[in-house]
Every structure is written in C-alpha cells, then in structure tokens.
N, C-alpha and C positions, 0 to 999 in steps of 0.2 A: 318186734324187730330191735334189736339191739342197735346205739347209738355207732357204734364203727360203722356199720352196717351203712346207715342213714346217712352218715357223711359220705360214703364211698357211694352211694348209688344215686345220692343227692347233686354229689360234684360233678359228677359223669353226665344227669340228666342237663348241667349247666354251661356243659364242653370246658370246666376247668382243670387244671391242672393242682397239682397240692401245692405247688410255689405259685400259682393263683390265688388261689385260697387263703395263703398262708399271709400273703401281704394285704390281700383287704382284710383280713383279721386283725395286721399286724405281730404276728409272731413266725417265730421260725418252723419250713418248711419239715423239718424230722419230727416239731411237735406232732406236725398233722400225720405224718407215718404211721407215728405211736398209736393217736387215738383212732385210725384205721384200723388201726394190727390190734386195738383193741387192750394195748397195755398197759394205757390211760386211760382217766376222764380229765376233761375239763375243768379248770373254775367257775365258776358261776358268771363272772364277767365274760371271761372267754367263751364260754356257750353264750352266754345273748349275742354277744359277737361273730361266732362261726353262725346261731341260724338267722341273724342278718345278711351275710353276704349270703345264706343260701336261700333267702325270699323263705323262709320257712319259719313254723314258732317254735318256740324253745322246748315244750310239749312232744311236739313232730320229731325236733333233738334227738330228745330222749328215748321215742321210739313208741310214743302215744298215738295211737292209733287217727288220722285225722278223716273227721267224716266229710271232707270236700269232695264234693267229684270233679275228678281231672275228666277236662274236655279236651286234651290235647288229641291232635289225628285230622285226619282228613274228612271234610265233610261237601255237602250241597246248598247253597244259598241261592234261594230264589226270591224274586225283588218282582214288586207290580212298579213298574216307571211309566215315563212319558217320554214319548220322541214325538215333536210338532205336536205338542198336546191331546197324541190320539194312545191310550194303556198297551204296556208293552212288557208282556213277562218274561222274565228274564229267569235262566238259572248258569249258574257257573260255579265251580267246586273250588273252594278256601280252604286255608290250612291254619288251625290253632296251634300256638304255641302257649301252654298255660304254666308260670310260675306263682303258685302261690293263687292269690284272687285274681294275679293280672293275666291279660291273655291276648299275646299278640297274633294279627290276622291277618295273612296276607292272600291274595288271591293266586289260582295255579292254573286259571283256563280262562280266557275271557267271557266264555259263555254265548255271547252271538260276536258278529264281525261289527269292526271297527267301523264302516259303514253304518251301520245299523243302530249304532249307539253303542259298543261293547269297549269296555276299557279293565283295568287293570286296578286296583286301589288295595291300599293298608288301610291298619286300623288299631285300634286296641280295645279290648272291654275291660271291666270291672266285673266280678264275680261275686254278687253281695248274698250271704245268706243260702247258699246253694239256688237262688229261686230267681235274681232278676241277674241280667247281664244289659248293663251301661256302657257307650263309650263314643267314638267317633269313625270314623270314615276320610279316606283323602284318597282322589286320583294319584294312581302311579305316572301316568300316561300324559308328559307336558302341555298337548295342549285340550288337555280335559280339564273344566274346572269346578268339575264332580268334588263335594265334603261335604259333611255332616255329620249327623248324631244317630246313634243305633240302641234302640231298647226293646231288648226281649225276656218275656219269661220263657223260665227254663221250664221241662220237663220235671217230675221227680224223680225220676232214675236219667234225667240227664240225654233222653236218647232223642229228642226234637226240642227245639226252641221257636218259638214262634212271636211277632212284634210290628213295627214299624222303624220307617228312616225318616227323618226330615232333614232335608241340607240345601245348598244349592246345586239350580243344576241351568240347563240350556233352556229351560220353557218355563224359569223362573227364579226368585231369589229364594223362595221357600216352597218348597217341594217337597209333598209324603207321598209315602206310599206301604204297602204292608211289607214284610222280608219274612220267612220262615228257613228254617234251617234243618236239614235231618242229614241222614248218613247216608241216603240215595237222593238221587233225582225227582225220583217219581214221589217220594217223602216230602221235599222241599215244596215242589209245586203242588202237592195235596195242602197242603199248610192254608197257603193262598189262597187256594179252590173255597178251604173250608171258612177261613178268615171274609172274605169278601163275598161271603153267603150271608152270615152272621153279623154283616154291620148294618 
C-alpha cells in the first residue's frame, strides 16, 4: 500500500479531517493534500509526526505491512459475577474500537435488566504482542460502582479471547471472576462453560 494511500484511509478510520491532521502535525493543510494526491513524501521528521497523530509506526507510514490484528467490531462478553454472593452469568455485546495497540470498549446492551444486576461500563485495553489484552473496566451507570481490571489472552487469529476481571463490586471490595469474549453469544458463554471446567 502505498503511503498516500495510508494517510487517507488512516485519517478517515480516525474521523479527521486534513486541517485535523494538518495542525496536530503542525503543518499546513495543502501539505497534507499533496502527500494524499501522492505528489509528495514527507521528511523524515514529518512522518514520525503524521504517524503520531495517526496512533500508527512510521513502517505502517510507509505502507509496511503490520502484523497486528485489528479487533475493532462488534462482539459478545460474557462475565461469571455475583449478585448477593450466589454466580451469575452474564453476556451482553461490546463494541471495540482499536487504534494502534489501544482499544476502546464500550458496552451496546446491558445484557440482563438493571434489577438483576445489569449495567453499562467503558473500558480500555492494551494489545500487547498480538497475545494478551490488558486494561480496565468502569460502570457507565451513576449509581453502579462496578471497576476494575480485565486480562485476557487472545486467540491466534484473534477470533475469541478468553481471561478473568478483578474489581469492585456490591458483594465486595475485590471480586473475580472469568469473562470470555467471541463474535456470538453462544461463543462467549462457551468460553466460561469451558474455563470453569478447567479450574
């Protein structure tokens, strides 16, 4: 893939604009035209700089192929919890957004009812190594005072992840439990099925 290329598909995955772009780079918006239109290249400094703002390395820039796998899309998270200390599994479907190694998560369905225990929460991971995904957890939902920490391996082609959460929660100040993650429902809670066979 050619570098024009990378900027323009790059910028668009990031909802910028080229006068976005153009000022967290600090140069002017027609530079960035150019090296779109592909009339230019960059300096050297100005590329470490365009693939800063774009969360990307300067490799990827150039149009180096990168062997990360993007997790961005829609998926299934299903959680072993606790309501009045009796196991309560849970699934409800989240949505990655992944720049780079980072990967913001936020939830799209509560998964059971608010009664019941179901609430709404962000997140972010780390993507280290294509292999572990690191990070945190926080209720959306004011008077939920659900947070914590989330670590899972990944799959090698990326297509389940499976791990545990420890945070606080209502039946405690420290509370695990397993979480598994795939592209269906019935994926997510298999995870779990198979994880709490195995401990």
């Amino acid at each position: 893939m050619e570098m024009s290329e990378v900027l323009r598909q790059r910028r668009a995955e990031l909802n910028m604009s080229q006068a976005d772009l153009a000022a967290a780079v600090g140069i002017d918006k027609r530079q960035i035209r150019r090296y779109e239109a592909g009339e230019q290249q960059p300096v050297l400094s100005v590329a470490v700089a365009l693939a800063e703002a774009l969360k990307i390395s300067v490799g990827e820039l150039a149009g180096i192929p990168s062997h990360r796998i993007n997790l961005t899309g829609d998926w299934w998270a299903s959680w072993q919890t606790f309501k009045d200390h009796d196991e309560v599994i849970t699934a409800q479907e989240i949505r990655f957004r992944q720049q780079g190694d980072h990967i913001d998560v936020n939830t799209t369905t509560r998964g059971i009812t608010v009664e019941d225990g179901g609430y709404h929460w962000r997140g972010e991971l780390r993507l280290w190594d294509n292999e572990v995904l690191m990070g945190w957890y926080a209720a959306n939902d004011g008077s939920v005072r659900s947070k914590g920490t989330m670590y899972f391996v990944l799959h090698p082609h990326g297509q389940q992840m499976r791990g545990k959460w420890v945070g606080l929660s209502y039946d405690g100040k420290i509370v695990t439990g397993w979480g598994g993650i795939g592209r269906t429902e019935a994926d997510a809670r298999a995870i779990i099925d198979e994880m709490k066979v195995s401990q």
